[in-house]
C-alpha positions as CSV (number, residue, x, y, z in Angstrom):
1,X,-11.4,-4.5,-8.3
2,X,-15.1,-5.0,-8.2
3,X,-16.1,-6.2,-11.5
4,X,-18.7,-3.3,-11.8
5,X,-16.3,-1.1,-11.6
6,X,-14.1,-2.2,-13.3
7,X,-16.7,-2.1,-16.5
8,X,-16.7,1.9,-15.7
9,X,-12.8,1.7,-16.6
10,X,-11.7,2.9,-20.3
11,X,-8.5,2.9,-21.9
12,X,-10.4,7.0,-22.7
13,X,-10.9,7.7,-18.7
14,X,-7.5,6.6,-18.5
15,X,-5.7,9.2,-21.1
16,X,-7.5,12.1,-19.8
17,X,-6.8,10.8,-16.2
18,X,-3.5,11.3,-17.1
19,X,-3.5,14.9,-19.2
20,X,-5.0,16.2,-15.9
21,X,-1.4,15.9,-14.5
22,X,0.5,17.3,-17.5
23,X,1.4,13.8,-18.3
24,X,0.4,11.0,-21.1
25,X,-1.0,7.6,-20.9
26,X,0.6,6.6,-23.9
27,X,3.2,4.2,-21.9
28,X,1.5,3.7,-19.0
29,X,2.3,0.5,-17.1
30,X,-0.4,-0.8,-14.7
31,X,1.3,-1.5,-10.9
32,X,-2.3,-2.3,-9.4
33,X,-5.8,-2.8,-9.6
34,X,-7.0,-4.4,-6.1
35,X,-8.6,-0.9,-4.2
36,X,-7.6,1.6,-6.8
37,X,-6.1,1.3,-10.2
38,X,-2.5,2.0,-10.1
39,X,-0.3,3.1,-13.0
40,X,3.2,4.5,-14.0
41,X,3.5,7.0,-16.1
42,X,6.1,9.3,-17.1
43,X,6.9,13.3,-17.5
44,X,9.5,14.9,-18.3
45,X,12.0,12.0,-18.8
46,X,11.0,11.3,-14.7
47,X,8.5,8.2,-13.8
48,X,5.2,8.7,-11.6
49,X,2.8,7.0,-10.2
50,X,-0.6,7.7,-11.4
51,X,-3.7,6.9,-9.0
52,X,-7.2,6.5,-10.2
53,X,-10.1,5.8,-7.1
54,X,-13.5,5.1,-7.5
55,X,-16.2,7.3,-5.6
56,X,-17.3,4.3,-4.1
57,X,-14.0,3.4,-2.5
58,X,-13.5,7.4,-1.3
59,X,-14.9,10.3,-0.9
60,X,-13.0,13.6,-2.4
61,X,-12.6,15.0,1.1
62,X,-10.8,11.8,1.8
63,X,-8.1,11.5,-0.4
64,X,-7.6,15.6,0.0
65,X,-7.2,14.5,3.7
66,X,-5.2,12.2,2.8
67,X,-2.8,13.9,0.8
68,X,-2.2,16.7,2.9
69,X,-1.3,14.9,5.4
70,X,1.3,13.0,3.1
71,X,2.8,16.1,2.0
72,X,3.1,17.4,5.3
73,X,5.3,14.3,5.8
74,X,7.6,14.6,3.2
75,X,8.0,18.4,4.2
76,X,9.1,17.0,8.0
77,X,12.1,14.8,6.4
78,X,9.6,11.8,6.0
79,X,10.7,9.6,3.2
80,X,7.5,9.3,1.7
81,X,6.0,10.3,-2.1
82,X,5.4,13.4,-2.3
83,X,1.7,14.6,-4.1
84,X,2.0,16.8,-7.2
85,X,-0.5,19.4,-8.0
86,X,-2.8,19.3,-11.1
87,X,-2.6,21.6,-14.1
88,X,-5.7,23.0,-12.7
89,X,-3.3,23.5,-9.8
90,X,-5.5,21.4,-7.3
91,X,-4.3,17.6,-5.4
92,X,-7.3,16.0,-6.4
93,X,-9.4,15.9,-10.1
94,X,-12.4,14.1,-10.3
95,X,-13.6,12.6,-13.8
96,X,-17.5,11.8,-13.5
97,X,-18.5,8.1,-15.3
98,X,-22.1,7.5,-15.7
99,X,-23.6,8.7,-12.3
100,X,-20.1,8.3,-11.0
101,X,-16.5,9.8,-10.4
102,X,-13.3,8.5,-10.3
103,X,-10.4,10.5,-8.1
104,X,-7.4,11.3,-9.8
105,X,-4.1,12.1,-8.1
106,X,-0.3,11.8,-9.0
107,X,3.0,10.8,-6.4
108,X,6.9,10.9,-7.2
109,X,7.7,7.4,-8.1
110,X,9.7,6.4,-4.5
111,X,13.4,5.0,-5.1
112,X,14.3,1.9,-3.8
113,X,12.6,-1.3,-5.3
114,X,10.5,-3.7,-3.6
115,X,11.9,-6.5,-1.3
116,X,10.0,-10.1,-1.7
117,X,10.0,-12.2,1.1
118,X,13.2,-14.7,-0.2
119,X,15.5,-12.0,-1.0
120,X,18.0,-11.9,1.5
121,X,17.8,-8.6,2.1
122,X,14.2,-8.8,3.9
123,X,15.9,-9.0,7.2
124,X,17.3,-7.3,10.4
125,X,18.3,-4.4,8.2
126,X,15.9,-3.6,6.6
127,X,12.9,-4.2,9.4
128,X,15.3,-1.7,11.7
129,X,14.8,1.0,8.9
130,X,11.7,-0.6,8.3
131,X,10.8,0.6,12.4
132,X,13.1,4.1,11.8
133,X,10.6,5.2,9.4
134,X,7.6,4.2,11.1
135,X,8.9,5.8,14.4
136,X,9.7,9.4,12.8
137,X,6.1,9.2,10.8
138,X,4.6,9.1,14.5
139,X,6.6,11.4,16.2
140,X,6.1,13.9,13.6
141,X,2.6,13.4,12.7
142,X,1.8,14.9,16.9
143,X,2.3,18.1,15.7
144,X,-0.4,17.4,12.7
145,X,-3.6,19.5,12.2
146,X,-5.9,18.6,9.5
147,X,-7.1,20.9,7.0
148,X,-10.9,21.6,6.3
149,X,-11.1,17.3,5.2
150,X,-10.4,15.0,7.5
151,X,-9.8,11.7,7.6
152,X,-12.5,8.7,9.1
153,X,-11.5,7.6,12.6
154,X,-10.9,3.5,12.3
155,X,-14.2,2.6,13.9
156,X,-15.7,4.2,10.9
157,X,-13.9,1.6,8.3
158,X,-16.8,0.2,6.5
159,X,-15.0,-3.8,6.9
160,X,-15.9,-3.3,10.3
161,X,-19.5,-3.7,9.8
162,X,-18.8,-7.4,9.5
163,X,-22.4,-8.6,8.9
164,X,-21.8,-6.4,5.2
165,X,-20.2,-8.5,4.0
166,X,-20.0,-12.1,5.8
167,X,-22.3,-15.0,6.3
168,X,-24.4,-14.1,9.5
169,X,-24.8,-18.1,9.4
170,X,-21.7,-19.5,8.5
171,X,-19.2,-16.7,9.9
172,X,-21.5,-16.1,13.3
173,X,-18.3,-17.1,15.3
174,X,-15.8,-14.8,13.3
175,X,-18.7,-12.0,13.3
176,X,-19.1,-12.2,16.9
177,X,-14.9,-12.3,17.6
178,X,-14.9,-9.6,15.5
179,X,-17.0,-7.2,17.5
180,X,-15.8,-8.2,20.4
181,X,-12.1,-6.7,19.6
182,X,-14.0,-3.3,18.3
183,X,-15.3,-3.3,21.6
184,X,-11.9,-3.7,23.2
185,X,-10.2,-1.2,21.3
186,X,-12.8,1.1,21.4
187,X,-12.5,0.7,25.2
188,X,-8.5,2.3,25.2
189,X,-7.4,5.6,26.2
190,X,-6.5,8.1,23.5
191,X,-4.1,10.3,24.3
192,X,-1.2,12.2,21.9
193,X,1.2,9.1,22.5
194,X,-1.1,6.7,21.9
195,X,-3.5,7.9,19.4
196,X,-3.4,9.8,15.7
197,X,-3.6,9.4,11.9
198,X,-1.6,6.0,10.6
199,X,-0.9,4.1,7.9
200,X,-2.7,1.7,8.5
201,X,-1.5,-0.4,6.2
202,X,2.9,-0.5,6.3
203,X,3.3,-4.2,4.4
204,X,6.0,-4.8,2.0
205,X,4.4,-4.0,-0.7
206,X,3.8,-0.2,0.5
207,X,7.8,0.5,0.6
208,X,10.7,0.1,-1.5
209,X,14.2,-0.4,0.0
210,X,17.0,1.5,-1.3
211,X,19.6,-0.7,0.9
212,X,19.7,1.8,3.5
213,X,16.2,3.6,3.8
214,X,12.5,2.7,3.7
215,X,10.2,5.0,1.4
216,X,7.1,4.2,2.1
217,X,3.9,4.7,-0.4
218,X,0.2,3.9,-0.6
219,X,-1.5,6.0,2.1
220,X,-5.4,5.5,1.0
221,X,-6.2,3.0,4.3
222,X,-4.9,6.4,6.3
223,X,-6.9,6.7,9.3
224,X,-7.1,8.2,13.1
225,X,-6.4,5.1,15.2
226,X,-3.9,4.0,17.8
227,X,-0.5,4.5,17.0
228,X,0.7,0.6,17.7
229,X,-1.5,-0.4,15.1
230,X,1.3,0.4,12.5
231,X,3.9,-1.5,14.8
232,X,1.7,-4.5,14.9
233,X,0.6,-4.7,10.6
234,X,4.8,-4.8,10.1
235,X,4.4,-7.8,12.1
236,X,1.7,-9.5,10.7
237,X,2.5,-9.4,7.2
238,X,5.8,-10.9,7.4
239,X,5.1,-13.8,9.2
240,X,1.1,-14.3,7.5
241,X,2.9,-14.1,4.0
242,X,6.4,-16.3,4.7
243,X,5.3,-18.8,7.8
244,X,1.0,-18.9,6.8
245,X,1.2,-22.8,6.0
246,X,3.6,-23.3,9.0
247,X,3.0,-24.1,12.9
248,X,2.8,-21.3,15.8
249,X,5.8,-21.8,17.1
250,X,7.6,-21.1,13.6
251,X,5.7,-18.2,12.9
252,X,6.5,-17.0,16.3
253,X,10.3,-17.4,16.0
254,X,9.9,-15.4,12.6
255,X,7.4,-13.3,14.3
256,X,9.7,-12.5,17.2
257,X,12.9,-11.1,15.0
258,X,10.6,-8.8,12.9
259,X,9.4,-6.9,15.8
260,X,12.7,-6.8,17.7
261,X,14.4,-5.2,15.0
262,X,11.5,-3.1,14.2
263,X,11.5,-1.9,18.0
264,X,14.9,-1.1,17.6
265,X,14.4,1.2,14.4
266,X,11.3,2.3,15.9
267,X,12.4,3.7,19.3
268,X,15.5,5.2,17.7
269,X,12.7,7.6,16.5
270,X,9.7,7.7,18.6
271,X,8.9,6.6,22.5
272,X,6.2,3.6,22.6
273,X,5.1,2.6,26.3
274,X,5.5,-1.2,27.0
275,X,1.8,-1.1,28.1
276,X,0.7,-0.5,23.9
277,X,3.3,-3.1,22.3
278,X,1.8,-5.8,25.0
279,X,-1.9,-4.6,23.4
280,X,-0.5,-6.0,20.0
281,X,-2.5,-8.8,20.0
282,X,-5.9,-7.0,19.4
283,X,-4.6,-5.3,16.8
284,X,-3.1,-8.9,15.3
285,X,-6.1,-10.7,15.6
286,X,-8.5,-7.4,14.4
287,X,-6.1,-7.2,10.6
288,X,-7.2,-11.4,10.3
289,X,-10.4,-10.3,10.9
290,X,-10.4,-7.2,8.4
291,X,-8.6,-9.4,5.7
292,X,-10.8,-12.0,6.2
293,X,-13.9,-9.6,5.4
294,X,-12.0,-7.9,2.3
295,X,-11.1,-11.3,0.9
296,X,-14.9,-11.9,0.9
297,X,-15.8,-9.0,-0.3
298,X,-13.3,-8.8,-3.5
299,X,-13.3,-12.5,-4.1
300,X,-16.4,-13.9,-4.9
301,X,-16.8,-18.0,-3.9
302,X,-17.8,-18.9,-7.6
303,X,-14.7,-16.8,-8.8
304,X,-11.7,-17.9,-6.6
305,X,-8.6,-19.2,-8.0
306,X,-7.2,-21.9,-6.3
307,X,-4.6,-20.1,-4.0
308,X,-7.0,-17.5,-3.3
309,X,-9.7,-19.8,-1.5
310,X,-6.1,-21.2,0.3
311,X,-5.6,-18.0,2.0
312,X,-9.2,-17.4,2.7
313,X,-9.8,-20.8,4.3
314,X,-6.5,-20.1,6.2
315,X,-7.2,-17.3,7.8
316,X,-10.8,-18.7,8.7
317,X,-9.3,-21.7,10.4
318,X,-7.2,-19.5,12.6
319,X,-9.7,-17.2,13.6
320,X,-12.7,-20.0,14.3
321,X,-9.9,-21.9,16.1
322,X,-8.5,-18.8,18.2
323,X,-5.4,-19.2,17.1
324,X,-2.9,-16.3,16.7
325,X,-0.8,-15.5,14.0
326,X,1.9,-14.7,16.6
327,X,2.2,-16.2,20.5
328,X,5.5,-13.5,21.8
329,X,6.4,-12.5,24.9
330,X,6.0,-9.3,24.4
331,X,7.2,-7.7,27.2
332,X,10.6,-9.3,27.1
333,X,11.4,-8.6,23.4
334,X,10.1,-4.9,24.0
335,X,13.2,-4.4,26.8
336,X,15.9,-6.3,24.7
337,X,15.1,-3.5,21.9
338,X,15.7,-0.5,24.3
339,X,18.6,-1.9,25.8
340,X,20.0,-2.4,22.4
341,X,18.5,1.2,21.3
342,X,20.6,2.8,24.9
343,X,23.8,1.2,23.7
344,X,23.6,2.8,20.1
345,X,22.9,5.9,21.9
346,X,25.7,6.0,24.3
């Protein structure tokens, strides 16, 4: 969190934050801190998860947006958290801080437990359910209509104005790479396959595992974009966080397993043309891009820990260097996951 507002944080914000909901911060245990602050709380005897946003990370309208859409999810057989209503019956409060509001909301705590990347379980099993859930989310988000808010469509995603927040000097090359895969994606056609609201943002540390489903979590990078932009993140994160320090052909390899078995799970659910997964390199290169931009903008130079400036000099030395994070053969791993998907279904 930005350290200036972070200083707008009280331990007072947080208590009433949390009698909003009908709940207490009395045991409240902090989960995260990075875009929003994240906490656990309990009611009732049952654990939730408490979210606290900072007008200057959202607007109202968004996170409204945002949580309609999530409960319209969990209403289509989506395993997703569920939003709760205030006691002032609404999705969203708002608590104003000195010229400034923060966004309250509260989600069922999901069931399951996180995965880390050395536990054997983060494997073929879990990246098929991994691609299950990912697949009915798209097929049943087609028949979505936004309320009154709606969310930004991804061009709007303030990272995307690289200049912000990089060194016009230092970062020309990454600046100009950047823009030119916004131009190419901007250049696609949208049509009801290809195109609706997303994620964004499906890494392992938005779902917990319950060894047989995925329950996925964390919705605030929502956004209208193309639909292969949620098969491509499952891929990248993986391989970025496992393989970063090792060659391309290793974090192909790795890279190449995730997405088969995601495929699999994925078009068990939903139909994904061949042309769109072969497209998965924009959208590869355009998240190194975006994390490279974040990084810069959370982590200040003078402020870095050691591992942090590791990944952020990583992920430059890719990108200056043109080097993916993934080199597949798209096409071929794309047909070996139907052909396995046709004999389940037989």
């Amino acid at each position: 969190m930005e350290q200036w507002v972070d200083a707008l944080f009280s331990d007072s914000l947080l208590e009433e934050a949390a009698n909003r909901f009908g709940t207490t911060s009395a045991k409240a245990e902090k989960r995260g801190d990075f875009e929003n602050y994240v906490f656990e709380v309990h009611k009732e005897g049952q654990p939730y998860i408490l979210r606290l946003t900072h007008s200057s990370h959202r607007k109202w309208g968004d996170i409204q947006a945002e949580l309609e859409w999530v409960n319209f999810l969990h209403q289509n057989g989506a395993n997703v958290s569920v939003a709760h209503t205030s006691v002032n019956g609404v999705l969203v409060e708002e608590i104003p801080v000195e010229g400034s509001s923060f966004y309250i909301c509260l989600f069922d705590k999901a069931p399951g437990s996180l995965v880390k990347m050395d536990d054997e379980r983060f494997g073929p099993d879990l990246f098929e359910s991994w691609g299950e859930a990912v697949g009915h989310m798209h097929q049943v988000t087609r028949s979505y209509q936004s309320g009154e808010d709606k969310r930004d469509r991804w061009e709007e995603e303030d990272l995307l104005n690289f200049s912000k927040y990089l060194d016009e000097e230092r970062d020309e090359a990454i600046i100009v790479e950047g823009e030119k895969v916004v131009r190419e994606l901007k250049s696609l056609p949208e049509t009801e396959e290809s195109f609706g609201l997303i994620h964004s943002d499906i890494h392992p540390g938005n779902f917990f595992y319950d060894e047989e489903d995925i329950h996925i979590f964390d919705f605030d990078d929502s956004t209208y974009h193309f639909y292969v932009s949620d098969v491509a993140i499952p891929v990248y994160y993986p391989v970025w966080w496992k393989h970063r320090g090792d060659s391309l052909s290793v974090r192909s390899e790795y890279g190449e397993k995730v997405l088969y078995h995601f495929l699999v799970g994925y078009l068990q659910e939903n139909h994904l043309d061949l042309e769109w997964i072969k497209r998965i390199p924009y959208f590869l290169k355009l998240r190194d891009i975006e994390l490279y931009t974040v990084f810069q903008k959370k982590w200040a130079p003078e402020n870095r820990s050691e591992k942090e400036e590791e990944l952020v000099n990583g992920i430059r030395k890719r990108i200056v260097h043109d080097e993916p994070v993934v080199d597949l053969d798209y096409e071929t791993i794309y047909k070996r996951a139907e052909q396995a998907v046709a004999k389940l279904n037989r």
